[in-house]
N, CA, C and O atoms as a GROMACS GRO file, in nm:
protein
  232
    1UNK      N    1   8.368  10.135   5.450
    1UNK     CA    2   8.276  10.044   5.517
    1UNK      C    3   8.294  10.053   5.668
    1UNK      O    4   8.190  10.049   5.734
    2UNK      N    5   8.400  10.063   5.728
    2UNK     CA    6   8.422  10.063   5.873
    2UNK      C    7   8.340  10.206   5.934
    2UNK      O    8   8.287  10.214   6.044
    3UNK      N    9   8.346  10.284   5.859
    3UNK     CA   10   8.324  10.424   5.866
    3UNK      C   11   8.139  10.390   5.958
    3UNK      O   12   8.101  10.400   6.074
    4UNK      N   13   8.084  10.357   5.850
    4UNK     CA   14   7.953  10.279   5.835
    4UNK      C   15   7.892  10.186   5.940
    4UNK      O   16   7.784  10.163   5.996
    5UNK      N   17   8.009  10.146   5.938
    5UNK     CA   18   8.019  10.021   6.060
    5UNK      C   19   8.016  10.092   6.227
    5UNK      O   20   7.942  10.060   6.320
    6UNK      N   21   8.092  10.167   6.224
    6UNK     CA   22   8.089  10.250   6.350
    6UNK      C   23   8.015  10.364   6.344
    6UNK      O   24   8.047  10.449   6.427
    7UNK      N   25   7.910  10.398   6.257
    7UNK     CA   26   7.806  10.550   6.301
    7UNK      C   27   7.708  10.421   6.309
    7UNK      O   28   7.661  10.441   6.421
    8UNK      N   29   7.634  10.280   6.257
    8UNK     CA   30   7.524  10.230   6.293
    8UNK      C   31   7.551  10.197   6.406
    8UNK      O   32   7.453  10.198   6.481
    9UNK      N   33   7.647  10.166   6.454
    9UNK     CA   34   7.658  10.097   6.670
    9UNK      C   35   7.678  10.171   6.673
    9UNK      O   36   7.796  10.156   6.645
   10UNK      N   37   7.661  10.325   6.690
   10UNK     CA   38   7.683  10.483   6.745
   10UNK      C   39   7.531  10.470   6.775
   10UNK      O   40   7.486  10.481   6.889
   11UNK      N   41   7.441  10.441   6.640
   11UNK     CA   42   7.273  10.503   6.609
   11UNK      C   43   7.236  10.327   6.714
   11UNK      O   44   7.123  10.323   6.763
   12UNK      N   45   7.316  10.219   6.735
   12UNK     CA   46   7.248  10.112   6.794
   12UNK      C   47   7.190  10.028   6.709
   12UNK      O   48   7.087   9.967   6.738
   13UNK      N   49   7.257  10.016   6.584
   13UNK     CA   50   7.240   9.919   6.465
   13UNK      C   51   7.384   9.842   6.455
   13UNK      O   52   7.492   9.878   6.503
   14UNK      N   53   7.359   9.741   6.389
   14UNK     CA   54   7.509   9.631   6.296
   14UNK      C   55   7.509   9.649   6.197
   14UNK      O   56   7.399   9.677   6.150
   15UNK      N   57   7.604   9.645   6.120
   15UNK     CA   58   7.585   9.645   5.960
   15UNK      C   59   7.578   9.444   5.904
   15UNK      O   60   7.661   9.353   5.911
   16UNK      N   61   7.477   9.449   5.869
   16UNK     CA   62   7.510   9.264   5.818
   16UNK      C   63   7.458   9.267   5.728
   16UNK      O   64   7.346   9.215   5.726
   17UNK      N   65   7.520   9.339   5.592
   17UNK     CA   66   7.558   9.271   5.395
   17UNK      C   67   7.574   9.420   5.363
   17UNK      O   68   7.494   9.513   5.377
   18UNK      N   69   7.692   9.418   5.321
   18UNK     CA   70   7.721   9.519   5.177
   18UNK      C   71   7.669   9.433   5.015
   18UNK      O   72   7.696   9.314   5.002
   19UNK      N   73   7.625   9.479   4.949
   19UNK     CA   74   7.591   9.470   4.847
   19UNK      C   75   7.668   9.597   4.736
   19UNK      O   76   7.647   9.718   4.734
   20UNK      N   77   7.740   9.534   4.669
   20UNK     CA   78   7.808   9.653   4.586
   20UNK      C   79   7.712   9.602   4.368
   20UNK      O   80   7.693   9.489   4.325
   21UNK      N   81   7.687   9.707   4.311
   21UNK     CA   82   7.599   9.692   4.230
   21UNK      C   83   7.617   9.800   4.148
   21UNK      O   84   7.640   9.909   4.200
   22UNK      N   85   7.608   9.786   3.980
   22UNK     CA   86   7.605   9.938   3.855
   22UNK      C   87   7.451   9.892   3.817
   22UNK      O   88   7.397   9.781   3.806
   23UNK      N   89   7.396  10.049   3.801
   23UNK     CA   90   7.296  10.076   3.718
   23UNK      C   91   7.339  10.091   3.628
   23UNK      O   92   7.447  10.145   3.600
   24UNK      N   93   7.201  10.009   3.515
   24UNK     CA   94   7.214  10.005   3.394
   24UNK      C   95   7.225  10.133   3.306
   24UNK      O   96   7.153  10.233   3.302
   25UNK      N   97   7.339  10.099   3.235
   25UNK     CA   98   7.389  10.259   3.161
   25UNK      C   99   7.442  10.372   3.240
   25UNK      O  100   7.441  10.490   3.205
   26UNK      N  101   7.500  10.315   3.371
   26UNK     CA  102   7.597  10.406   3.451
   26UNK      C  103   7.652  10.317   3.526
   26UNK      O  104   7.606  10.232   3.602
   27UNK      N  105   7.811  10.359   3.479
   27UNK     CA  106   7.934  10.330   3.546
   27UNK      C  107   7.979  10.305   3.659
   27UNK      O  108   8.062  10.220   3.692
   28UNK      N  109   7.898  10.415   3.751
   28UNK     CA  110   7.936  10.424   3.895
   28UNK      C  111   7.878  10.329   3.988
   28UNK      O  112   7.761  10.291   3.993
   29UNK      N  113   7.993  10.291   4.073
   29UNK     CA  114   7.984  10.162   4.143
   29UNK      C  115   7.839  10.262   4.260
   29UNK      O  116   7.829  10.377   4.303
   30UNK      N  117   7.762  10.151   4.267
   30UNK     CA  118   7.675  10.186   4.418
   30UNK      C  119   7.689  10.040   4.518
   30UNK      O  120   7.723   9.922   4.508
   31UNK      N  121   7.630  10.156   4.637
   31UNK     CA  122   7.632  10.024   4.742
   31UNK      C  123   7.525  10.008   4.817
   31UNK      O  124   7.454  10.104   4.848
   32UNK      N  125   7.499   9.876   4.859
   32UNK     CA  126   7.293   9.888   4.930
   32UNK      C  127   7.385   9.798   5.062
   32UNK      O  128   7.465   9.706   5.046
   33UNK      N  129   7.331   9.875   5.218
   33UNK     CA  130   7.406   9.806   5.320
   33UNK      C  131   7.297   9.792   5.424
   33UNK      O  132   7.240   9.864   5.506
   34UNK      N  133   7.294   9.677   5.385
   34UNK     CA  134   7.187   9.635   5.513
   34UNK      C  135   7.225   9.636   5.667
   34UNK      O  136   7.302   9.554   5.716
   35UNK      N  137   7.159   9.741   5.740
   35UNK     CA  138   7.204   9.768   5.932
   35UNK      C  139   7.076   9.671   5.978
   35UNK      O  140   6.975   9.657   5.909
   36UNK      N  141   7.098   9.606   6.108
   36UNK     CA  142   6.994   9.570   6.150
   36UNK      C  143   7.001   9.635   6.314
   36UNK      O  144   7.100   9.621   6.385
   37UNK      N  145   6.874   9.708   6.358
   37UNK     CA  146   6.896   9.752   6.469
   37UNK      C  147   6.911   9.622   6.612
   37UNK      O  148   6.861   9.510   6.607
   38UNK      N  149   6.956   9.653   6.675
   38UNK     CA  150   7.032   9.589   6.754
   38UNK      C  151   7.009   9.642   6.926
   38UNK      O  152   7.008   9.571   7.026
   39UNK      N  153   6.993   9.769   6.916
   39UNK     CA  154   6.972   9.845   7.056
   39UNK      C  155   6.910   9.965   7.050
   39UNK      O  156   6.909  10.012   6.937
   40UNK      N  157   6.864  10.022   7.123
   40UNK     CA  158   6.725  10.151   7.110
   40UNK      C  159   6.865  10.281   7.067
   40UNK      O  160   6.984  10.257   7.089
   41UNK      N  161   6.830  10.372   7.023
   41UNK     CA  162   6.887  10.456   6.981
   41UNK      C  163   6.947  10.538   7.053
   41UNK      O  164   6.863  10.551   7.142
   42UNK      N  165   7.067  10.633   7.094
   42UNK     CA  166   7.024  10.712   7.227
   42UNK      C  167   6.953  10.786   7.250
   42UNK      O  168   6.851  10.752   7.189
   43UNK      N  169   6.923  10.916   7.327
   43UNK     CA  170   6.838  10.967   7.340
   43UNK      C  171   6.921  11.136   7.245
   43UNK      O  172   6.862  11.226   7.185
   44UNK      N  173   7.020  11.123   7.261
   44UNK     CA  174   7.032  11.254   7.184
   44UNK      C  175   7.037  11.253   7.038
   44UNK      O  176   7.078  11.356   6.985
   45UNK      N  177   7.013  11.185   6.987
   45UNK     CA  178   6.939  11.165   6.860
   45UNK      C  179   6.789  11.161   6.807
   45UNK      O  180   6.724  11.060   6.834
   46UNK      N  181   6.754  11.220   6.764
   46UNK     CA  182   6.785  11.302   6.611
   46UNK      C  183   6.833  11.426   6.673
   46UNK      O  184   6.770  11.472   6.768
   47UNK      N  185   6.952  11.493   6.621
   47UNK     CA  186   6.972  11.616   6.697
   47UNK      C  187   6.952  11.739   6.624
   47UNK      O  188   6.936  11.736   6.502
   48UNK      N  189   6.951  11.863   6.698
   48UNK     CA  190   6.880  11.997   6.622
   48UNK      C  191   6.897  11.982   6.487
   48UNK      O  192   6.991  11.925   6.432
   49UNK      N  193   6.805  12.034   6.438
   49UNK     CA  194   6.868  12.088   6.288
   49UNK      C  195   6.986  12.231   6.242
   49UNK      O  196   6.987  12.352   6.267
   50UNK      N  197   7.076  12.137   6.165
   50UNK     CA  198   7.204  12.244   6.165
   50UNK      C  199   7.316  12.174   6.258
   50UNK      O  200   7.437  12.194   6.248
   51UNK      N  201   7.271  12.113   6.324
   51UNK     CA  202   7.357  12.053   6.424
   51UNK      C  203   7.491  11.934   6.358
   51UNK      O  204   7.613  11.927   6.377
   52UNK      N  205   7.387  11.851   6.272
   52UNK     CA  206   7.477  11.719   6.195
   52UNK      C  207   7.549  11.817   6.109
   52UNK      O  208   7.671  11.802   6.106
   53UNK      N  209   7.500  11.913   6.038
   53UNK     CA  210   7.614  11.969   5.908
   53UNK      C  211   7.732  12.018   6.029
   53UNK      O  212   7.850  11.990   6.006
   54UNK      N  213   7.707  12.068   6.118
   54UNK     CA  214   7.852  12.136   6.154
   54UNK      C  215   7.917  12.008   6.229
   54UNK      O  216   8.039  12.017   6.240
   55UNK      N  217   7.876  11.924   6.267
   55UNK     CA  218   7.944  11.808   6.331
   55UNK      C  219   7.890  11.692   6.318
   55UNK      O  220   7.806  11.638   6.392
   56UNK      N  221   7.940  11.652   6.222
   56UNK     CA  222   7.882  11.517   6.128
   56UNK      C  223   7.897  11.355   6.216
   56UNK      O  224   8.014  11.342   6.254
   57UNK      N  225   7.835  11.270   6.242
   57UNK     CA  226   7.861  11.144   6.294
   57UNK      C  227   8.048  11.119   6.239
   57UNK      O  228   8.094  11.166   6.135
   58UNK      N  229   8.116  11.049   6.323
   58UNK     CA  230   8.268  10.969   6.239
   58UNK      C  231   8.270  10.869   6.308
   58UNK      O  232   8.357  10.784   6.290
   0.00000   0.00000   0.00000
């Protein structure tokens, strides 16, 4: 969650509600996390394509 917490105030969002939740007839935990934007985005975002796989938001 912190992880989460610090790439949305990177993108100029908050995170306010984790929601943790199983679909029916599967096991695996999911999670729905509501960001609310907060400040304009910077400007070097969205960046090239190819760019996020080799250097991912942390």
């Amino acid at each position: 969650m912190a992880r989460i917490g610090k790439v949305a105030a990177l993108l100029g969002g908050a995170v306010v509600k984790e929601k943790i939740y199983h679909l029916e007839d599967d096991a695996r935990e999911r999670k729905l996390v509501l960001i609310k934007k907060m400040a304009p985005t910077p400007e070097k975002y969205p960046r090239r394509t190819g760019v996020p796989e080799k250097n991912p938001l942390k």
